[in-house]
C-alpha positions in Angstrom: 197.5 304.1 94.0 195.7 306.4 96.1 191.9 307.3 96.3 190.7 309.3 93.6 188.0 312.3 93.9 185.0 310.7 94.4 187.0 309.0 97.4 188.3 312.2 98.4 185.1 314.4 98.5 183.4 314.9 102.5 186.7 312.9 103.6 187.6 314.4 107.0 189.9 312.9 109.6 192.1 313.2 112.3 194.2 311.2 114.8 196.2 311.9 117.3 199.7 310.0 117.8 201.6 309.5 121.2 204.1 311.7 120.0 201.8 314.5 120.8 201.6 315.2 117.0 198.3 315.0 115.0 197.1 314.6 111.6 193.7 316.4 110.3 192.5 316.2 107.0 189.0 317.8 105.5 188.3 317.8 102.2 185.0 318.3 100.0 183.9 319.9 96.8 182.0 323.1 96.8 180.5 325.3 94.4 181.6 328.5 96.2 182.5 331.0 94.3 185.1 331.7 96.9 186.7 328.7 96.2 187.7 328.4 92.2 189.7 324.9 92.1 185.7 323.5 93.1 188.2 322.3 96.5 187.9 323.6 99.6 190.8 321.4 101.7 193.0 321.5 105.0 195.7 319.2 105.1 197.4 319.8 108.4 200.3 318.1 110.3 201.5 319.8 113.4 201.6 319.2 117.6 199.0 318.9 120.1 200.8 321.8 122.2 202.8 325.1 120.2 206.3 325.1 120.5 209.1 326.7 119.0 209.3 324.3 116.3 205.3 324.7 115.5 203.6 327.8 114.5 201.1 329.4 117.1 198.2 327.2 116.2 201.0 323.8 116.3 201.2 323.8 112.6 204.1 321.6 111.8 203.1 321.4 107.9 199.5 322.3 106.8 198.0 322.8 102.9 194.7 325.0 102.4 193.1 326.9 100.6 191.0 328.4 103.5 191.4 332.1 101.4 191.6 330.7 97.8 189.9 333.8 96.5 192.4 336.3 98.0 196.0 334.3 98.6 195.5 330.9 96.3 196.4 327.6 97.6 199.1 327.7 100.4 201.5 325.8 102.1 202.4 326.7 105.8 205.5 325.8 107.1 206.8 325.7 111.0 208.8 328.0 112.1 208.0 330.6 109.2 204.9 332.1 109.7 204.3 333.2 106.4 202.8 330.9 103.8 204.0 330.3 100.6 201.7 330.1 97.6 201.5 326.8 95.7 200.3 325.7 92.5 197.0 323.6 92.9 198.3 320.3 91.5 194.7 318.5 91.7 193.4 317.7 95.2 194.5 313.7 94.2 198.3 314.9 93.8 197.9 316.9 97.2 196.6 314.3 99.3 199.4 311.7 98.0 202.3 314.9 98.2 200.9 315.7 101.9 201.5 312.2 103.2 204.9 311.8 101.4 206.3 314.8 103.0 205.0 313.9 106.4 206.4 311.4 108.7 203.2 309.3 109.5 201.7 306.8 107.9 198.3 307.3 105.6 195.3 306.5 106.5 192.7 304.2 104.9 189.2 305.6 103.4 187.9 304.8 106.9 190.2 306.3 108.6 192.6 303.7 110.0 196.2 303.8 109.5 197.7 302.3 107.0 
């Protein structure tokens, strides 16, 4: 069982493997109007350098919702640089379907892997 919201809100983190890939995650609540799940998240998995297998930025895999207003929630997919809207399953059911469909492991409410 994962964490639940209250674990999830003002959780940021990040690592870097020696793969040259790297895991950042930022979550927190927010009133914002521009924001109308009451979520405003980045879930991103992607390379320390761009390659042709990453998107420009080294996006690999990333979830956000960095223009919920406008585009919804998206999902960001290397090598297509367009993003494909998603429906917001809850940010719970995002954090545990981002680490499923990566290949790292999780890490721990402090920030250690898991």
């Amino acid at each position: 069982m994962g964490p639940d919201e209250d674990d999830l809100d003002g959780y940021e983190r990040a690592n870097v493997y020696e793969d040259g890939t790297v895991v950042r995650i930022s979550i927190r609540r927010t009133n914002d109007p521009s924001y109308p799940s009451g979520w405003r998240y980045t879930f991103h998995y992607g390379a320390i350098s761009a390659s042709e297998a990453t998107l420009e930025d080294g996006t690999i895999r990333r979830y956000d919702n960095a223009h919920e207003e406008t585009k919804g929630h998206e999902l960001h997919v290397a090598p297509d640089p367009d993003p494909a809207g998603i429906d917001f399953p809850g940010i719970e059911a995002l954090y545990e379907r981002f680490w499923r469909e990566i290949p790292k492991p999780e890490f721990d409410q402090q920030g250690e892997i898991r």
